[in-house]
N, C-alpha and C positions, 0 to 999 in steps of 0.2 A: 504494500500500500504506500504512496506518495501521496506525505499530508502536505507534501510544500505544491501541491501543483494548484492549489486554491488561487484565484486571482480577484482583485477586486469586482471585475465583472462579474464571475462566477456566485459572488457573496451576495453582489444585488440581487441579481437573477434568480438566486436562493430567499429571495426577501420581496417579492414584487408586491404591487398591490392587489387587494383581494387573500394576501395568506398574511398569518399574522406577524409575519415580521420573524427576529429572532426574539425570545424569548429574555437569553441571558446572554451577553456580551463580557469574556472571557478574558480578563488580559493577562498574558504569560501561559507558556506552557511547558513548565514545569511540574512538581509534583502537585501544586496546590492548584494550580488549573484546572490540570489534567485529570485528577482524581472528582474534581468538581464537574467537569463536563462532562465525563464520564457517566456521574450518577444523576446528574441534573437527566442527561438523554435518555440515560436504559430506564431509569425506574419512573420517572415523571413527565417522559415523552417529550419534554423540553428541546425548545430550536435552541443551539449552542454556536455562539459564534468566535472562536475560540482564536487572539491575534497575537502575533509574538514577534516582539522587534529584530531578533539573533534568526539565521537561517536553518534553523532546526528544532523540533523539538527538542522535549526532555531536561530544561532547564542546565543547571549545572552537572550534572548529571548524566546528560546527552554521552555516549561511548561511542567510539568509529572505529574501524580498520585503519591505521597509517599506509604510507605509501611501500613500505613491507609488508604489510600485512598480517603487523601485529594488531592486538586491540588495546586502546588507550583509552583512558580518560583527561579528555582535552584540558578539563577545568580540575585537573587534581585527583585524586583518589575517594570513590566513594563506598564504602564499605557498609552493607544493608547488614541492621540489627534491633532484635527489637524484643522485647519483652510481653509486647501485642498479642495473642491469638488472632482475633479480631483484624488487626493491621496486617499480620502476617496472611491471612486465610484471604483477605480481599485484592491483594497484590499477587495470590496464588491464580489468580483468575484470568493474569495476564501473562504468566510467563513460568516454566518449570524452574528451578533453582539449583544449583550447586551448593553444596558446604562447603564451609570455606571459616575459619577460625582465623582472626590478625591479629598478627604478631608482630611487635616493634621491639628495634634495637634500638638504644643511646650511644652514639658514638663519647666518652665520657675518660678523659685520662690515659688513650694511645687505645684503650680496651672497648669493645661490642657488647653493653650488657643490657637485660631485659629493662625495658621501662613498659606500664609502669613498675616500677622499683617492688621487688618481690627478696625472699630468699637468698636465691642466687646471684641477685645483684649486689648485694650487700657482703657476699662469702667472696665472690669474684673483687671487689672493688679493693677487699682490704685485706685479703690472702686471708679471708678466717673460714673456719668452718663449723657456723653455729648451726642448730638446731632452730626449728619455728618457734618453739617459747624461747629460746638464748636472744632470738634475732627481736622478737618483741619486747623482752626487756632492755634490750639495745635500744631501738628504737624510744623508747622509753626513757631512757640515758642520757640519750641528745637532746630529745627535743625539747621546746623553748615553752615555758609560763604562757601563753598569748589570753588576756583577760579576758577579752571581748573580741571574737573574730570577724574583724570586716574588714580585710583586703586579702588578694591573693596571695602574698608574703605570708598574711597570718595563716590562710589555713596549711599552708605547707612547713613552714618553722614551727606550728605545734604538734604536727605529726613527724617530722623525720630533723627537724633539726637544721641549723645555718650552714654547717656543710653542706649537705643533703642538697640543700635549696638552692647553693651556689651552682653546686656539679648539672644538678637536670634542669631547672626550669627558672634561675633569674636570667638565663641569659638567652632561653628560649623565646622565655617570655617577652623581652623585650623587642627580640626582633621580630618575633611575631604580632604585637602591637604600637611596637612603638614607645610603647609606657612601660617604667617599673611595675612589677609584681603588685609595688605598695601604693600604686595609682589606680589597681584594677580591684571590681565588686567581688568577692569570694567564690562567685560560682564558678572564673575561670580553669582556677588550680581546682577548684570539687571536683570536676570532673573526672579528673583523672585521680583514681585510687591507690592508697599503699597496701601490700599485699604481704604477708608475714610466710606463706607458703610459697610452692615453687611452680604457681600459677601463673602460665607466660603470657596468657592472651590479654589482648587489650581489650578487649570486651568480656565483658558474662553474661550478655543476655540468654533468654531463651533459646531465641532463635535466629540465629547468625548464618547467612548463607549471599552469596551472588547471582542475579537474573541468571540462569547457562547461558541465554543467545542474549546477553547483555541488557542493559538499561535503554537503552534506545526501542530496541524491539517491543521490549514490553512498554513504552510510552505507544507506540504506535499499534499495540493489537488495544491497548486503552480508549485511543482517540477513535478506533474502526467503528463506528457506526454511524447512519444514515440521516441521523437528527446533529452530528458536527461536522460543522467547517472549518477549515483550519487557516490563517493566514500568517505568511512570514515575511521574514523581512519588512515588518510593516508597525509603526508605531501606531498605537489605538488611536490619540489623536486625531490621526489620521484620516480614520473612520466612523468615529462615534458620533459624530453628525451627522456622516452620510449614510448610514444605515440607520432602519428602524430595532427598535432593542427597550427593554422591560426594565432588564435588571443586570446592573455591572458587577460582577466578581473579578478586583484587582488584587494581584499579586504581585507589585513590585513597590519601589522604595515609598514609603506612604509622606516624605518629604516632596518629592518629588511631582504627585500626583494634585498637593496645595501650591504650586510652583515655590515651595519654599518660606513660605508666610514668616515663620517663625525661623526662620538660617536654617543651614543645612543638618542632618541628622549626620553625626561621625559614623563615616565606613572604614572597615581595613579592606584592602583588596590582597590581591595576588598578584605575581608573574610566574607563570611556567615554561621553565625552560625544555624543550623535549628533546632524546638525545637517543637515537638506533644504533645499538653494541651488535658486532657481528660474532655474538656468543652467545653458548644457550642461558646462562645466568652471570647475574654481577654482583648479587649479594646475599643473604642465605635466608631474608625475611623480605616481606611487602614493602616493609618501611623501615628505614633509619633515620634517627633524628640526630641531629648538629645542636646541643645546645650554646656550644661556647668557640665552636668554630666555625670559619668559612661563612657569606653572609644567606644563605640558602639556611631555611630552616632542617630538611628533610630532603630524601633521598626517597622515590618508590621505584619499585620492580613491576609490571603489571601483570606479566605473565604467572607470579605468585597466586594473586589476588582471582585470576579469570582462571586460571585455569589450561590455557592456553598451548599446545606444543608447537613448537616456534624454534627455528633453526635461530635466530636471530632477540634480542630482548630489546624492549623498548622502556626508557626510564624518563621520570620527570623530577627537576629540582623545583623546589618552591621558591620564592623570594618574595617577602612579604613588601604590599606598598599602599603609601597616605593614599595614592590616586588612584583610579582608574574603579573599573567594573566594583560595584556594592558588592561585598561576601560575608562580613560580619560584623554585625552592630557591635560596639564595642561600648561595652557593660561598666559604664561611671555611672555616680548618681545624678549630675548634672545633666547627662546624654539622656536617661531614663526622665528627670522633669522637663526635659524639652520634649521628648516623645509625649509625653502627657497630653501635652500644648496638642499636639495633631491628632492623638488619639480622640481629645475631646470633639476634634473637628472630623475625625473619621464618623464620629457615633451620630453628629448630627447632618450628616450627610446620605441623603434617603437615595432611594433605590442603587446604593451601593453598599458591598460588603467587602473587608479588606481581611485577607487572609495569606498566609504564608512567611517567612522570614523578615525577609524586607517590609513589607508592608505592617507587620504589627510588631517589627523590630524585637524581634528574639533571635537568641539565640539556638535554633530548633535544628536537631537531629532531623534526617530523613524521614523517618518514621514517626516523629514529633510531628511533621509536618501534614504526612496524610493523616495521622490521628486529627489533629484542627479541621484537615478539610471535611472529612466525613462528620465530623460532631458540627461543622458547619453545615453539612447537605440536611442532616438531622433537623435541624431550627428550620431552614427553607422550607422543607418537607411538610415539618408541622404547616408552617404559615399556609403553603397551597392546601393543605386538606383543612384550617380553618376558615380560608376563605370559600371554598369549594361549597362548604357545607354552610357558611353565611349566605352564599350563591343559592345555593336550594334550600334556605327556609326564608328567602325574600322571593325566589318565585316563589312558593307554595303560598306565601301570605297576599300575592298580587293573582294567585289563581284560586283564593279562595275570595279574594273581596270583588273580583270578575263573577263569580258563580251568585257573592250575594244581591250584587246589582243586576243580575240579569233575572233573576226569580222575583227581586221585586218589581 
């Protein structure tokens, strides 16, 4: 299926007069669209007009063949995981999956050791060889008093200590935001866990696995049905006056959609650098991280990740930047009262609902993401089956007060 061959003419033509138009006018197609347009069309018969400025679906997300003919992820590594039933069972609808467990190294003092920081990180770093209760009262040893924790320095100096914090994540941290540890809100460091045993994955969820025929594929058996249209390369702008349309579902920077009213909402971006080794591998996990070298945060491998047999490997360096494409709101309290400011203006802005990363400025997992959108389809869902059923008991009261005027 080619969701890029929609063309403007095509979308009018899909809208003429005499049908009702499109229904919902879709901006982005990414997870939060696409999960949206999806459910708006199969279950509530909804005309979907689904526009996205990037030449492809699948948001960040999006996966391709390179000109080898490996599989890459263009915007960086995205590693599906989730603790959902629910999430995981309705993504099952679009595409079979692989297992796939990730694994990260810390490139950390000449040595490769697991992060997050487990066991063997800690017996490797310092030639010891504790046990899991030795290593927790170690841990215990170092780490730092922190009264009251609210920065991301604190929550990592009262769990592992100012060494600790120095080796993996103040200098990570900074390149990846730009800011101190102790400029940033506590959820950043939360993320990532300390582990007392000799648990190497970076995840524990449930259920951890990768699309088999990739994220692309399953965006597009997502978008296959006959009630969406899809349009790219194309800012909504663009169209949202030339077309007829009910109800907006935006998913992008929700700064950006007030032209700004209140100054810009802070983004971190990215730059990826991509790089075809003519070997079958170059490092012995998915991902290694650089906290205090070289200005690339990470190293990934993707033929770890996909699964892929490949005479050849294809690798991406990261390099975090102030400009460029929106990737992650970045989590002060000042950035979160300015969001405030928009959100109050998202809420009193009717026949539109703002959903996804960008747009409600979170910080959301994959699977965070299509969770909001379906507990978003959820609310819609209600509203048309309360309106539906306001719809048939004002005819029934205008087909009864017809029957009383005509008897008498």
């Amino acid at each position: 299926m080619d969701k890029g061959s929609e063309s403007f003419e095509s979308a009018v033509s899909a809208a003429v007069p005499g049908q009702r138009g499109f229904d919902y006018l879709v901006v982005g197609a990414g997870f939060a669209g696409s999960v949206l347009a999806e459910r708006l069309a199969r279950e509530l018969n909804q005309r979907v007009l689904v526009v996205e400025k990037r030449k492809h679906i699948g948001g960040n997300a999006y996966d391709r063949y390179n000109d080898e003919g490996v599989l890459i992820h263009p915007y960086g590594p995205h590693i599906f995981h989730t603790n959902s039933a629910d999430i995981f069972e309705y993504l099952s609808r679009f595409t079979e999956w692989r297992p796939y467990q990730h694994r990260v190294l810390a490139s950390v003092d000449g040595q490769e050791v697991p992060i997050p920081i487990n066991l063997d990180t800690i017996n490797r770093l310092y030639g010891l060889n504790l046990t899991a209760f030795e290593v927790e009262k170690f841990l215990a040893s170092v780490a730092e008093d922190v009264k009251e924790v609210k920065t991301s320095e604190d929550v990592v100096v009262s769990k592992v200590g100012r060494e600790l914090y120095n080796k993996f994540f103040r200098g990570y941290t900074r390149k990846q935001w730009g800011l101190d540890p102790s400029e940033l809100d506590a959820s950043v460091t939360a993320r990532v866990p300390t582990r007392t045993n000799r648990d190497d994955r970076y995840f524990t969820d449930t259920f951890q696995a990768m699309p088999l025929h990739g994220y692309t594929r399953m965006f597009e058996r997502m978008l296959d049905h006959p009630n969406i249209k899809v349009m790219l390369n194309t800012d909504y702008r663009e169209v949202a006056d030339a077309l007829p349309w009910q109800h907006m579902i935006y998913t992008g920077p929700v700064d950006a959609f007030f032209n700004h009213r209140y100054g810009k909402l802070p983004y971190r971006s990215l730059e990826f650098q991509h790089v075809t080794l003519p070997q079958e591998h170059f490092q012995p996990v998915g991902t290694v991280n650089y906290p205090n070298d070289y200005a690339y945060t990470r190293i990934t491998e993707f033929k770890h990740i996909t699964g892929q047999t490949h005479p050849k490997t294809a690798l991406v360096y990261e390099y975090p930047r102030a400009e460029g494409d929106p990737y992650y709101p970045v989590p002060r309290p000042e950035n979160a009262a300015l969001y405030r400011q928009y959100e109050a203006l998202a809420e009193a802005t009717e026949n539109v609902t703002f959903v996804g990363r960008l747009a409600t400025y979170k910080y959301y997992n994959m699977d965070q993401v299509v969770g909001q959108a379906l507990a978003t389809f959820r609310r819609l869902k209600q509203k048309h089956e309360d309106a539906a059923r306001a719809g048939q008991e004002a005819a029934a009261l205008t087909a009864a007060a017809g029957a009383a005027g005509a008897s008498a």
